[in-house]
C-alpha positions in Angstrom: 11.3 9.0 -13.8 15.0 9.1 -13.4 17.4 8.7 -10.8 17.5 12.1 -10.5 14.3 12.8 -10.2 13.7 9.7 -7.7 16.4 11.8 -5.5 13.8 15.0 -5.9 10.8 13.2 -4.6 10.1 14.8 -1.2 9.1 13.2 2.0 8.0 15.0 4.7 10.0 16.3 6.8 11.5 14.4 9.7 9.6 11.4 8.7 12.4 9.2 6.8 15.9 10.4 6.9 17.1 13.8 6.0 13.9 13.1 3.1 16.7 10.8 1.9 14.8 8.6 -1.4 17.1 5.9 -0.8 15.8 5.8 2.4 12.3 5.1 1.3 12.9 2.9 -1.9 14.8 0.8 0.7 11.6 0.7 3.3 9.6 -0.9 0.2 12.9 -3.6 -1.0 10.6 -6.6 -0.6 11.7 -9.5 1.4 12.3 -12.7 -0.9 12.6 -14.9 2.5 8.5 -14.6 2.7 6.1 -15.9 0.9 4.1 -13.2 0.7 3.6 -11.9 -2.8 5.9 -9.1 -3.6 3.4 -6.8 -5.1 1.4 -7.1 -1.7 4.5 -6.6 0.4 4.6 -3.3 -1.2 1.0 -2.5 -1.1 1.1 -3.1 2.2 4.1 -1.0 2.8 3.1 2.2 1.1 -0.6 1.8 2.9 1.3 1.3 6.3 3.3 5.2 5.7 0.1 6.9 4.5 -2.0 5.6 7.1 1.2 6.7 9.2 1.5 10.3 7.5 4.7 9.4 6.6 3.8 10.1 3.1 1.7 12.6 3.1 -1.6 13.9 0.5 0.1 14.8 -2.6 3.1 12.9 -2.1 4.7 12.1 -5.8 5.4 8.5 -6.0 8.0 7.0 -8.7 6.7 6.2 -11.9 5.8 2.3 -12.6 9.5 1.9 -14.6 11.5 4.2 -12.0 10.3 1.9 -9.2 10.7 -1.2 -10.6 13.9 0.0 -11.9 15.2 0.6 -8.6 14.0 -2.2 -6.5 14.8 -4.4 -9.5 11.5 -6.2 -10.5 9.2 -6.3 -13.3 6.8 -3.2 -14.1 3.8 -5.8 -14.1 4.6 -6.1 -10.3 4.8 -2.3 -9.5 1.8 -2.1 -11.9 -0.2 -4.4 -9.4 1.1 -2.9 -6.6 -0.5 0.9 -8.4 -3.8 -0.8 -9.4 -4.6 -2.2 -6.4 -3.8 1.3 -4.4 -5.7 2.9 -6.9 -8.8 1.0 -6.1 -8.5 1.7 -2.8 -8.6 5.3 -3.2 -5.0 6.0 -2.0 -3.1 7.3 -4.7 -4.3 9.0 -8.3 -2.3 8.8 -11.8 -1.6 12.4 -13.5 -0.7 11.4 -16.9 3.0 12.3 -16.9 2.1 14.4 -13.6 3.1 10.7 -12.2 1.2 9.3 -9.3 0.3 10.8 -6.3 -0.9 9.8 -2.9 -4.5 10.6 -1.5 -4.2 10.6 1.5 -7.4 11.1 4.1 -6.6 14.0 6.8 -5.1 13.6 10.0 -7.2 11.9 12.5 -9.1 13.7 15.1 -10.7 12.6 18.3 -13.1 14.9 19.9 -14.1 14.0 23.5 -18.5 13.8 23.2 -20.6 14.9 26.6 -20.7 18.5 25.9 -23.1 20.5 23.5 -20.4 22.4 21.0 -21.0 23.3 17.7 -18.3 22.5 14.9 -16.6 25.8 15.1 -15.8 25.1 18.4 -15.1 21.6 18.7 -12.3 22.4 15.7 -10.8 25.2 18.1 -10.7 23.3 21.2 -8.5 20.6 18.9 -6.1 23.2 17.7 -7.8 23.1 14.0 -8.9 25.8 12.2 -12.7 25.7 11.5 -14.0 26.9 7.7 -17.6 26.3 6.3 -18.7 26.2 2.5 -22.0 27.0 1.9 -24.0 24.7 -0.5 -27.3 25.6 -0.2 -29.4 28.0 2.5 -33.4 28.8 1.6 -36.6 29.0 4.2 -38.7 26.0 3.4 -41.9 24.1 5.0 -41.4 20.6 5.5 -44.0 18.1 6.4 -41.9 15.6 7.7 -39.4 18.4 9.6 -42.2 20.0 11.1 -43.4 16.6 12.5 -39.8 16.4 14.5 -40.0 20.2 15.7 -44.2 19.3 16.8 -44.5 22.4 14.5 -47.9 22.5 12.2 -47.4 21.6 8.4 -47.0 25.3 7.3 -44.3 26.3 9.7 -41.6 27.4 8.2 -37.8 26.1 8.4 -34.1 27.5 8.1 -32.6 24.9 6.0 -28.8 24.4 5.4 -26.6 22.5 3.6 -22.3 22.9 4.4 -19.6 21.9 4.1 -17.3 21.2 7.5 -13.6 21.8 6.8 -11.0 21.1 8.9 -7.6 22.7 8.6 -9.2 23.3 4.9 -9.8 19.4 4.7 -13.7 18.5 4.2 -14.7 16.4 7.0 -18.4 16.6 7.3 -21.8 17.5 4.7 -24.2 18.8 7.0 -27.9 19.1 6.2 -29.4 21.1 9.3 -33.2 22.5 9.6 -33.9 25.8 12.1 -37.3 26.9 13.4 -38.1 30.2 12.1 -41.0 30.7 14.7 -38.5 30.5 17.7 -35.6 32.2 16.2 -37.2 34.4 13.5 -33.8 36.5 13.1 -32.1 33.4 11.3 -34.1 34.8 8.1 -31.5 37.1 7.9 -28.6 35.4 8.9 -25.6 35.3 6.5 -24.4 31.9 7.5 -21.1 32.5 8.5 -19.8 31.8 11.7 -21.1 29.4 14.9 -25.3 28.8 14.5 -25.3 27.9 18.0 -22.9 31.5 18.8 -25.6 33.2 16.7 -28.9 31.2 18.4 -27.6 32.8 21.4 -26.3 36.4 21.0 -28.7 37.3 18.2 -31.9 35.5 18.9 -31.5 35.5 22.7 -31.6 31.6 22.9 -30.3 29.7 25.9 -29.3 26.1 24.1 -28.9 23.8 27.5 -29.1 19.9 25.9 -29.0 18.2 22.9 -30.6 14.4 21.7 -27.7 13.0 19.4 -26.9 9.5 18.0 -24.5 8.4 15.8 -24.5 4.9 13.2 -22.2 4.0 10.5 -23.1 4.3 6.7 -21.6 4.5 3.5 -21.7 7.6 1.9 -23.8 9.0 -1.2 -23.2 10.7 -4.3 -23.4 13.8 -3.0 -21.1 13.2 0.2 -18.6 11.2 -1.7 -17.7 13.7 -4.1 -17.5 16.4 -1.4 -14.6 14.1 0.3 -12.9 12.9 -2.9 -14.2 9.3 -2.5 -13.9 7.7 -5.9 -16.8 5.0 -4.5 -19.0 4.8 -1.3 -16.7 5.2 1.9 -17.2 4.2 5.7 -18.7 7.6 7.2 -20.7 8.4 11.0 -24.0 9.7 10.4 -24.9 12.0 13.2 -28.5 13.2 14.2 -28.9 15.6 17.0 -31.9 17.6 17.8 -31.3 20.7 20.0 -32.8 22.2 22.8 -33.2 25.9 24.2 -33.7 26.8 28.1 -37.6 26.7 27.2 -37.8 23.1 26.5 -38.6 24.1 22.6 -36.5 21.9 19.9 -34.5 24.8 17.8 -32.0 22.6 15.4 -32.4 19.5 13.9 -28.9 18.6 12.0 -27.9 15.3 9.9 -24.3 15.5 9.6 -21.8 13.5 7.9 -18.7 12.8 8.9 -15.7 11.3 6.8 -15.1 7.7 8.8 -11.0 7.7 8.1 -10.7 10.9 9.8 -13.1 11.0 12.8 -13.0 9.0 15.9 -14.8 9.8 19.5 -13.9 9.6 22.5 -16.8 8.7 25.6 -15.5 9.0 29.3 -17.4 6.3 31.4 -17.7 6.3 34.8 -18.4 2.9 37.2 -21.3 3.5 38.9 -21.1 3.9 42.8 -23.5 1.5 43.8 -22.1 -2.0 41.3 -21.7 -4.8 43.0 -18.0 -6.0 42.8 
């Protein structure tokens, strides 16, 4: 890459001056007066501006030479520097596309102690909710029918999507509906808010739900749907839903990308605690 092109890699706006690339070559200039290694003293500054958003998904770093051209060190440094964000996840080499950043979405922090479905959870943050349908067929499920207290042959919406964000994937959800208490799901299309649908079309009253959440690594299946070159850090969430009847209607595993979610709880002392 030249020194012309280095002047036509964009940053986003606002974020370094006037999306100046001297700016930014100068925020990586490592500092000889430490003793930390210069490749890590750039690892650790271009991993501090994507976790930032400063440089944002799809950024176009400079090329091993133009960097090490410009800061004045040795391509096996900048090399290191690459290889290491590479096995991190965080950027990806294009042949002589150059190297761009991966960057994981924006953060989000939805507040938990109210039964909301995705849609709605993603409107209520100011996100715009979109689904991708993986799989949808009526199945019996001995195991499923066990958590619904349903006999063996009862039979099961089952559902497989895809969560997107702001057209970022953020969750694979696997979710199981019983046909005997909301028979009108056999015709559902999918689209939309299950729990929006549960209630208008079906006449359900959903009042509570059982949920817990643990930490995992992801699988095949969910790493490829958020771009993870290996297993990543995800929140597995189980919930079990209930209608006004007392009668469990959804049963959901849902995972959720573990660099983009975090939750918030309200807790309240209680009134009678000793001080």
């Amino acid at each position: 890459m030249t020194s012309t092109a280095l002047k036509n890699t964009a940053i986003k706006t606002g974020t370094l001056a006037a999306n100046d690339s001297s700016a930014f070559i100068e925020r990586l200039r490592p500092d000889s007066g430490i003793s930390e290694p210069v490749y890590k003293q750039l690892l650790r500054r271009i991993t501090d501006m994507i976790q930032s958003g400063e440089i944002s998904d799809g950024f176009s770093l400079p090329s091993e030479r133009a960097l090490a051209e410009a800061l004045d060190l040795s391509r096996t440094t900048v090399r290191r520097c690459y290889e290491e964000l590479r096995a991190q996840d965080q950027i990806s080499t294009h042949g002589r596309a150059g190297v761009t950043v991966k960057a994981p979405p924006s953060r989000i922090n939805p507040e938990m102690g109210r039964l909301k479905g995705f849609t709605e959870e993603m409107r209520e943050l100011g996100i715009t909710p979109s689904t991708q349908l993986l799989e949808q067929k009526i199945v019996t499920d001995r195991t499923i029918a066990s958590l619904f207290n349903r006999p063996a042959s009862a039979r099961f919406l089952r559902l497989v999507r895809v969560r997107l964000g702001d057209d970022s994937p953020l969750s694979r959800e696997v979710a199981w509906y019983d046909l005997t208490v909301a028979p009108a799901l056999a015709e559902w299309d999918a689209a939309g808010s299950a729990y929006q649908f549960l209630e208008q079309q079906c006449g359900l009253k959903l009042i509570n739900a059982e949920q817990t959440i643990e930490a995992v690594l992801s699988n095949d299946e969910e790493a490829a749907v958020f771009g993870f070159a290996e297993p990543g850090p995800c929140l597995l969430l189980k919930r079990k839903t209930y209608s006004d009847n007392g009668q469990m209607v959804e049963y959901v595993e849902g995972t959720f990308r573990g660099d983009a979610y975090t939750y918030r709880v309200n807790l309240k002392m209680s009134s009678n605690v000793a001080t």
